[in-house]
Every structure is written in C-alpha cells, then in structure tokens.
N, CA, C and O atoms as a GROMACS GRO file, in nm:
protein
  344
    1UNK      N    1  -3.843  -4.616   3.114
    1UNK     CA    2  -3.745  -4.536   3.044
    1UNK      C    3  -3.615  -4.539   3.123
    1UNK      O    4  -3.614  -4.490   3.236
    2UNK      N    5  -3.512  -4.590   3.073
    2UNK     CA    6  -3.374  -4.599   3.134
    2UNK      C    7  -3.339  -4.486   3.123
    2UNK      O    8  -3.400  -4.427   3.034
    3UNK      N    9  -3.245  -4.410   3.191
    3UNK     CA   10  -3.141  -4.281   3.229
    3UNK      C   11  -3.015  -4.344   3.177
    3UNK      O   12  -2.975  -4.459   3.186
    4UNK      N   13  -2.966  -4.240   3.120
    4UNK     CA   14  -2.839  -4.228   3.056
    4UNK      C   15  -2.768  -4.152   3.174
    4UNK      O   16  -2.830  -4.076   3.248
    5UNK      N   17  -2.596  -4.184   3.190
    5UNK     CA   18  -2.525  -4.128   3.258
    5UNK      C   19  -2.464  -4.047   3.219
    5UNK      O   20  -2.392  -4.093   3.131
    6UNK      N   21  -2.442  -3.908   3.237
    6UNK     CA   22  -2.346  -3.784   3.195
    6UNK      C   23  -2.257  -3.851   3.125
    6UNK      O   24  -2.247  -3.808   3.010
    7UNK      N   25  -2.163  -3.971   3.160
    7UNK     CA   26  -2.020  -3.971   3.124
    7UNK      C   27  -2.080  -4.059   2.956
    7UNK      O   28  -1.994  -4.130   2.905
    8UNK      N   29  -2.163  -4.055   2.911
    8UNK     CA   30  -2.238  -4.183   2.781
    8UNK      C   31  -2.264  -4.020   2.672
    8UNK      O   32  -2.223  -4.008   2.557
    9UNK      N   33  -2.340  -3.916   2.746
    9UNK     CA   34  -2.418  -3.839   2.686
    9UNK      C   35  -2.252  -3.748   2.583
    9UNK      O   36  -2.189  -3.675   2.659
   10UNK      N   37  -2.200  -3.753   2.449
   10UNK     CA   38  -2.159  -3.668   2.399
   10UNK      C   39  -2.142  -3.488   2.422
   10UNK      O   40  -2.250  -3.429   2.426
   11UNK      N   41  -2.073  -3.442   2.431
   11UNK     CA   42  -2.031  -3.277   2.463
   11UNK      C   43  -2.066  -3.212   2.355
   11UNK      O   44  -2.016  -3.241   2.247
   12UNK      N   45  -2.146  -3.127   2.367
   12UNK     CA   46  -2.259  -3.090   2.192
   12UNK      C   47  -2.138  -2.967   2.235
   12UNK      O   48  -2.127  -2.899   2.133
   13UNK      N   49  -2.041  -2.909   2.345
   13UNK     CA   50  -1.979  -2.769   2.343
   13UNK      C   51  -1.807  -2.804   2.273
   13UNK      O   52  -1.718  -2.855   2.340
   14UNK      N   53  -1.792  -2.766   2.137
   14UNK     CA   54  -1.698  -2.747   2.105
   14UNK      C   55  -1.603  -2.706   2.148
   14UNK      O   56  -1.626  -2.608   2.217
   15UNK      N   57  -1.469  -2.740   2.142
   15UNK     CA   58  -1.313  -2.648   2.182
   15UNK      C   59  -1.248  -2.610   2.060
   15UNK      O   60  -1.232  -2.662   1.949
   16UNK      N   61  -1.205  -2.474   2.132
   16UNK     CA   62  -1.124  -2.428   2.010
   16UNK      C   63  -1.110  -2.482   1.856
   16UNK      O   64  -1.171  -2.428   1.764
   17UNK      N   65  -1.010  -2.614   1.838
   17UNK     CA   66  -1.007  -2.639   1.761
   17UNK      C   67  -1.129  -2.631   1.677
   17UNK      O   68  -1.149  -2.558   1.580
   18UNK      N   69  -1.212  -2.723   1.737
   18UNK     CA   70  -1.336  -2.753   1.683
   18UNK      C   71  -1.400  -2.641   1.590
   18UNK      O   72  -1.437  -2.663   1.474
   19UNK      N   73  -1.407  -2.509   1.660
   19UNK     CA   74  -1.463  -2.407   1.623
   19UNK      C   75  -1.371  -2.356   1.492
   19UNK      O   76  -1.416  -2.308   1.388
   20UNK      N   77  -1.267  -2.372   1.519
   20UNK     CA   78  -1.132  -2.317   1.421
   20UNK      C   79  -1.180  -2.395   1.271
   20UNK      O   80  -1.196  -2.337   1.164
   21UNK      N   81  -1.199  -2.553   1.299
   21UNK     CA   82  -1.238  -2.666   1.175
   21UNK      C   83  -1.341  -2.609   1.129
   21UNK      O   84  -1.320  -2.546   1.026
   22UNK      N   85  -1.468  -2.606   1.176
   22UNK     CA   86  -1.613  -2.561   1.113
   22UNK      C   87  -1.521  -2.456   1.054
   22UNK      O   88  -1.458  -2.479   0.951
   23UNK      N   89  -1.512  -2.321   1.132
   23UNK     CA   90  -1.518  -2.196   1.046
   23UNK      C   91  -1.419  -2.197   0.928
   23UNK      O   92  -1.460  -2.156   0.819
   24UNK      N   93  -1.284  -2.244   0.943
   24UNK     CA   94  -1.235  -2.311   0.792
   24UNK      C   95  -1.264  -2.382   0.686
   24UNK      O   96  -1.208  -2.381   0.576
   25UNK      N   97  -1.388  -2.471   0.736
   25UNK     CA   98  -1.438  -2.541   0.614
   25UNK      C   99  -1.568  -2.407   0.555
   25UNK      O  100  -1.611  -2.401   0.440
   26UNK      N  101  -1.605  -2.320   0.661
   26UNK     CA  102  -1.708  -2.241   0.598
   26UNK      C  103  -1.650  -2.144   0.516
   26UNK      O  104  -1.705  -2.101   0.415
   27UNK      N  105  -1.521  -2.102   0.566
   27UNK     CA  106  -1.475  -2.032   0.460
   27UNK      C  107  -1.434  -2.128   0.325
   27UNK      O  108  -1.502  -2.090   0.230
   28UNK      N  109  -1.372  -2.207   0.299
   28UNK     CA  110  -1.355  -2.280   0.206
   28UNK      C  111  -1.505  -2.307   0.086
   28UNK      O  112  -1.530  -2.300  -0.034
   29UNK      N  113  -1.555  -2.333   0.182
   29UNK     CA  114  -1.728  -2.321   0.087
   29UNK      C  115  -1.759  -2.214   0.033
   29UNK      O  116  -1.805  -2.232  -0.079
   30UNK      N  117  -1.752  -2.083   0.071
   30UNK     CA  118  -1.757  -1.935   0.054
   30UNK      C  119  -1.676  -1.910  -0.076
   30UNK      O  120  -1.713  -1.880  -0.190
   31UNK      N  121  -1.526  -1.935  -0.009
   31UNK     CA  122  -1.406  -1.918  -0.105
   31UNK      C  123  -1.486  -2.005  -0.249
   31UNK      O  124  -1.545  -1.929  -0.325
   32UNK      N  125  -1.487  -2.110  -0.274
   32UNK     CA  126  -1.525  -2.179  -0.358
   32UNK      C  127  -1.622  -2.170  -0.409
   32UNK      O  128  -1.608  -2.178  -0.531
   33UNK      N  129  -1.753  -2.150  -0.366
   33UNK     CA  130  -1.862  -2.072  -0.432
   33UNK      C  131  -1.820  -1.931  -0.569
   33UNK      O  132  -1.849  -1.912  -0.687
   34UNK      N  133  -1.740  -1.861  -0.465
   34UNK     CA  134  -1.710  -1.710  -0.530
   34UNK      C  135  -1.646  -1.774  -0.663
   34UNK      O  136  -1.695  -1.753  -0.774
   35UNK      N  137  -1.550  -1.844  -0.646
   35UNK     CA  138  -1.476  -1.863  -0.726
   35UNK      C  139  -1.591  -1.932  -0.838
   35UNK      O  140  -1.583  -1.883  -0.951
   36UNK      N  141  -1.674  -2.017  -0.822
   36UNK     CA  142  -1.722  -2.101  -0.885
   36UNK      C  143  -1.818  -1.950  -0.964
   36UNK      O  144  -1.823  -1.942  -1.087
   37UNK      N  145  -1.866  -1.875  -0.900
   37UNK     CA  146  -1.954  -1.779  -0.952
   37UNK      C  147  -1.847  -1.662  -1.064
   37UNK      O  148  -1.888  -1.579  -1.145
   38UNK      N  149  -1.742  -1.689  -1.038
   38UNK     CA  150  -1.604  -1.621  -1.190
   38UNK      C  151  -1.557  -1.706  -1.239
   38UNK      O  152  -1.461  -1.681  -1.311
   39UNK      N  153  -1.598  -1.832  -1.227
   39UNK     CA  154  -1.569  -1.928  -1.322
   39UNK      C  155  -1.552  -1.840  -1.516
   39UNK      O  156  -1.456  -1.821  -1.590
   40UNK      N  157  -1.642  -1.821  -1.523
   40UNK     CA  158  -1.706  -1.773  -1.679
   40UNK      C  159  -1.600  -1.656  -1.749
   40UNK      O  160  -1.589  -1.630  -1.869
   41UNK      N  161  -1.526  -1.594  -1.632
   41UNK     CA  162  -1.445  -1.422  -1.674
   41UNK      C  163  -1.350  -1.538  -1.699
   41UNK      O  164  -1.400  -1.552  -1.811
   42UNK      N  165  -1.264  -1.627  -1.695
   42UNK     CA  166  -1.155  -1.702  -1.792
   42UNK      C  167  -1.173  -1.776  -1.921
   42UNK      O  168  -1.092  -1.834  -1.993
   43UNK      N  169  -1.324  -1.754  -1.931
   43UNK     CA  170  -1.321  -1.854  -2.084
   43UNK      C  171  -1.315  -1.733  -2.217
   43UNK      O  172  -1.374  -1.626  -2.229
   44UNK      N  173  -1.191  -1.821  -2.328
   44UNK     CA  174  -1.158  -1.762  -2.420
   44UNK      C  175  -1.270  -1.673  -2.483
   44UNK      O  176  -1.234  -1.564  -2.527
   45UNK      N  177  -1.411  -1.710  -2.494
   45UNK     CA  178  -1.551  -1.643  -2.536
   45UNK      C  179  -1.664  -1.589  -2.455
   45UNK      O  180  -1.786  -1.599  -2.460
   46UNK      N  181  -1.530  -1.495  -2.334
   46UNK     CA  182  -1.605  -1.426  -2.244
   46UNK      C  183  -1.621  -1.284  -2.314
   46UNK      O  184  -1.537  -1.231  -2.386
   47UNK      N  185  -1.734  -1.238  -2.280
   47UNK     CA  186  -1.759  -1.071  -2.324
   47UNK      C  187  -1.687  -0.999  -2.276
   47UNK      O  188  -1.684  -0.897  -2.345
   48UNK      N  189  -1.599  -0.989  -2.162
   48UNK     CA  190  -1.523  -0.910  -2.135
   48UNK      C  191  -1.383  -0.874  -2.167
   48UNK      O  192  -1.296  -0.960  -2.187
   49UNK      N  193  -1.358  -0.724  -2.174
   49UNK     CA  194  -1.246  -0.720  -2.238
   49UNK      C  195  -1.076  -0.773  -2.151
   49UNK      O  196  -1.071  -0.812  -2.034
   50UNK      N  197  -0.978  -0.762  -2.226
   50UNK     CA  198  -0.859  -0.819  -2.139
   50UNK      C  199  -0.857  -0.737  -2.000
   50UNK      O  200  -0.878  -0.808  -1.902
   51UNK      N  201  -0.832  -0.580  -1.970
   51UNK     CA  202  -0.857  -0.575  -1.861
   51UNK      C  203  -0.927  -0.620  -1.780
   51UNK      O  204  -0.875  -0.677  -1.684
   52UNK      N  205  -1.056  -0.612  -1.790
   52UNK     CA  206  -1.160  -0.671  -1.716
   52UNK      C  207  -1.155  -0.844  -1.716
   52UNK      O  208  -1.221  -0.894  -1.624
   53UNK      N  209  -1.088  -0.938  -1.802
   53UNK     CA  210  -1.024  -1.019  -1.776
   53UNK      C  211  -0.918  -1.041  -1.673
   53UNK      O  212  -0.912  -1.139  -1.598
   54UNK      N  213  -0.826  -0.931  -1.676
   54UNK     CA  214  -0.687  -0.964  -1.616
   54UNK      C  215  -0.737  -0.913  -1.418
   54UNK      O  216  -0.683  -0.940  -1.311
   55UNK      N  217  -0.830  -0.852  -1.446
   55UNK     CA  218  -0.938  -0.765  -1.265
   55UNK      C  219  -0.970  -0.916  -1.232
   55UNK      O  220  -0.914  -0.969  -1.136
   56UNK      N  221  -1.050  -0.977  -1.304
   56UNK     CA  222  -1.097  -1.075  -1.245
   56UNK      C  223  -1.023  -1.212  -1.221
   56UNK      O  224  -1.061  -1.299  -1.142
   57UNK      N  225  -0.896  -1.218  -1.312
   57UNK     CA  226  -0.787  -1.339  -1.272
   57UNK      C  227  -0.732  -1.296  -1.098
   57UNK      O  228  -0.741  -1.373  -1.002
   58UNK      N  229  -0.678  -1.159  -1.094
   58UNK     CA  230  -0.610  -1.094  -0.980
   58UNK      C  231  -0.752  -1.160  -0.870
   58UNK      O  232  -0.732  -1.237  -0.775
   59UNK      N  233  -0.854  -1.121  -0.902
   59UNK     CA  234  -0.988  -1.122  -0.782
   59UNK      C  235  -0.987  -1.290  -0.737
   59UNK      O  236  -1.001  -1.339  -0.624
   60UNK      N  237  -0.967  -1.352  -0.857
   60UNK     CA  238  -0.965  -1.528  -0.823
   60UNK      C  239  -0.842  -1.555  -0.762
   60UNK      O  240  -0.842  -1.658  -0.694
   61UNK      N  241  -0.724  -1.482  -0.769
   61UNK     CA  242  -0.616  -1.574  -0.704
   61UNK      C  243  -0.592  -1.476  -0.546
   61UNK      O  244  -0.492  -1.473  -0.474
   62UNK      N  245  -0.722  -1.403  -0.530
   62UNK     CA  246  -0.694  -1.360  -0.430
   62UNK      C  247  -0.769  -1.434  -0.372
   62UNK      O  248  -0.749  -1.464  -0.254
   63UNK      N  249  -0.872  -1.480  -0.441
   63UNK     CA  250  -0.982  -1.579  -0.362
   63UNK      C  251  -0.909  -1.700  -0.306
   63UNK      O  252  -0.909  -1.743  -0.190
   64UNK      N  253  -0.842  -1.748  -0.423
   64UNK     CA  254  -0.745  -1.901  -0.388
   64UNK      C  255  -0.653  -1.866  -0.243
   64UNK      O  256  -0.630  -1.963  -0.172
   65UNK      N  257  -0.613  -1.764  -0.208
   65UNK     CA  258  -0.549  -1.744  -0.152
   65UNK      C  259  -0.538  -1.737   0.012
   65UNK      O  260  -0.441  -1.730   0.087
   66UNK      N  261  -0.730  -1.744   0.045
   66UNK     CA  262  -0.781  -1.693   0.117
   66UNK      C  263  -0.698  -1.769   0.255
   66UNK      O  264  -0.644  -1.712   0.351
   67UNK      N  265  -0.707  -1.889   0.232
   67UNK     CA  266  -0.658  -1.987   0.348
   67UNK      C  267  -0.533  -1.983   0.396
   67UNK      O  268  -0.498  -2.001   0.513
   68UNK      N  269  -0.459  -1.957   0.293
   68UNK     CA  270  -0.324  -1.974   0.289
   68UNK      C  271  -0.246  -1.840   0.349
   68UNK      O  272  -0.128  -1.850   0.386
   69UNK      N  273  -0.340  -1.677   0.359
   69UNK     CA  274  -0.277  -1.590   0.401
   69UNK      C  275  -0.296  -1.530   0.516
   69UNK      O  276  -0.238  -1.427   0.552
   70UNK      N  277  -0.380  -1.593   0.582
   70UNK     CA  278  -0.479  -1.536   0.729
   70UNK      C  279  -0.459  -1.672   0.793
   70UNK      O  280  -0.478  -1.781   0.739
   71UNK      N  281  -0.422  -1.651   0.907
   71UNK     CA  282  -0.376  -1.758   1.028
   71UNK      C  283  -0.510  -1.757   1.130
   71UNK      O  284  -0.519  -1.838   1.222
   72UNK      N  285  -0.575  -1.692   1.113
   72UNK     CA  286  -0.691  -1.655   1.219
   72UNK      C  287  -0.815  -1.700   1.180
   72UNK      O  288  -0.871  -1.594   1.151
   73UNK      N  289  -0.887  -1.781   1.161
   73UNK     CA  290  -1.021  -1.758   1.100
   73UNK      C  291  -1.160  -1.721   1.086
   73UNK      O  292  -1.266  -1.735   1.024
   74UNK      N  293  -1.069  -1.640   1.224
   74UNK     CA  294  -1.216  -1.562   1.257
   74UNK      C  295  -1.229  -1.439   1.176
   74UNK      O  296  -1.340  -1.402   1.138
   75UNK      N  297  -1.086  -1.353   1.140
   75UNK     CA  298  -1.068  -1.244   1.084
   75UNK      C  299  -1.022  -1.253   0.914
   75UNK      O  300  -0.975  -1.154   0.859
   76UNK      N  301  -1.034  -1.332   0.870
   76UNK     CA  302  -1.029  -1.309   0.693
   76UNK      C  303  -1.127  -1.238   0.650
   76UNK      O  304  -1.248  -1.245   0.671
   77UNK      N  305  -1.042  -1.144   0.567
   77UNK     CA  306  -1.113  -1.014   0.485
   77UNK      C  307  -1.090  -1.045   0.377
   77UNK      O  308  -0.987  -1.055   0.310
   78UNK      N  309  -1.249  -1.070   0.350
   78UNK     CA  310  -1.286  -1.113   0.135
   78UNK      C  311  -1.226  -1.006   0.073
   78UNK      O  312  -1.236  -0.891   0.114
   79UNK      N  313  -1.159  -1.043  -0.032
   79UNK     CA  314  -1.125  -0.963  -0.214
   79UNK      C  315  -1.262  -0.860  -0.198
   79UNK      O  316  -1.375  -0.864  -0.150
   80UNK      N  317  -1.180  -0.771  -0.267
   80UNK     CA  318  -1.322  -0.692  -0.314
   80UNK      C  319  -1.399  -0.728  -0.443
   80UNK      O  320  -1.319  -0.720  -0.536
   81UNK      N  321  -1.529  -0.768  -0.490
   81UNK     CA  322  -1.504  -0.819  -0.631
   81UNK      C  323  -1.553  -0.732  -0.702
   81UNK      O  324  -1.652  -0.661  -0.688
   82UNK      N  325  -1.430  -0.748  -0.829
   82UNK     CA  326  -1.469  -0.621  -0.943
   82UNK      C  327  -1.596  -0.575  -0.953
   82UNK      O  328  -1.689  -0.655  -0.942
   83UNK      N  329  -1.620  -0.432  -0.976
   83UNK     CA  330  -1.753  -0.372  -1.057
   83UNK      C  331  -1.839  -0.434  -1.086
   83UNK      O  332  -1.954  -0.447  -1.046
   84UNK      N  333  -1.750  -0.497  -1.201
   84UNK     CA  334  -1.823  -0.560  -1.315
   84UNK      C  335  -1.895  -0.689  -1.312
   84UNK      O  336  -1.970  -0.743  -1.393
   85UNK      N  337  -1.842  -0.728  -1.171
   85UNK     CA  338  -1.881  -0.856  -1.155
   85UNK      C  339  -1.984  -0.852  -1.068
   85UNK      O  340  -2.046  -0.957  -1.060
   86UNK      N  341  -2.022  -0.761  -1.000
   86UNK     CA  342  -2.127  -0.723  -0.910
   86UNK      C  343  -2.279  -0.773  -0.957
   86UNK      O  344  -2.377  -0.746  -0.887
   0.00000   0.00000   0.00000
C-alpha cells in the first residue's frame, strides 16, 4: 500500500467563501421550493379570492427577493407565509 503525501491529499476544510457558496445555493433551493409550493395562488382558476391572491403575490416577491436583500447568508429571515397557505 503506497502513502499519499499531505501536499496530494485535498482540504475537505472550507474558507469562508466556500461556506458563503453552499449556504447561498441552500438558500436558493429553499427560496425556490417555497415558491414552487405557491406556484398554484397565481393561476386564473385558483379558489382563492383576490385578496388572498394579492397576500400571496406580496409572499412570492418577497420570496424572489430573498438573495438580493440580505448581504449575509447566514442571517436571512424567511417571509412569513400567509394563513392560508399554511
């Protein structure tokens, strides 16, 4: 069995960045899920009425928004999602 030298063996310990990438793409998956799960409150032959339409447009473009308004990604705080959508 040959030995491998430290300087061959890959650094399994992330830096910063690194950690910053994962947790942005996990939010992005999150973000996108949610969104994918209110897909249904915009179609013209949804049961819900226009308010409860217009709750859940506001809840999606807060979702869209997620990346774009928090510089940190350790600290983004999810939309609350409507009631109704619970």
């Amino acid at each position: 069995m040959s030995e491998m030298s430290m300087d061959v063996v890959p650094s399994l310990v992330l830096n910063k960045e690194g950690l910053e990438f994962l947790q942005w793409s996990s939010i992005r998956v999150r973000r996108d899920q949610l969104l994918r799960e209110s897909d249904h409150t915009q179609v013209q032959d949804s049961p819900l009425n226009e308010g409860q339409r217009a709750q859940a447009a506001a809840y999606r473009k807060l979702l869209r928004d997620v990346p774009q308004d928090v510089g940190d990604p350790f600290t983004v705080v999810w939309p609350e999602k409507p009631g109704f959508l619970k």
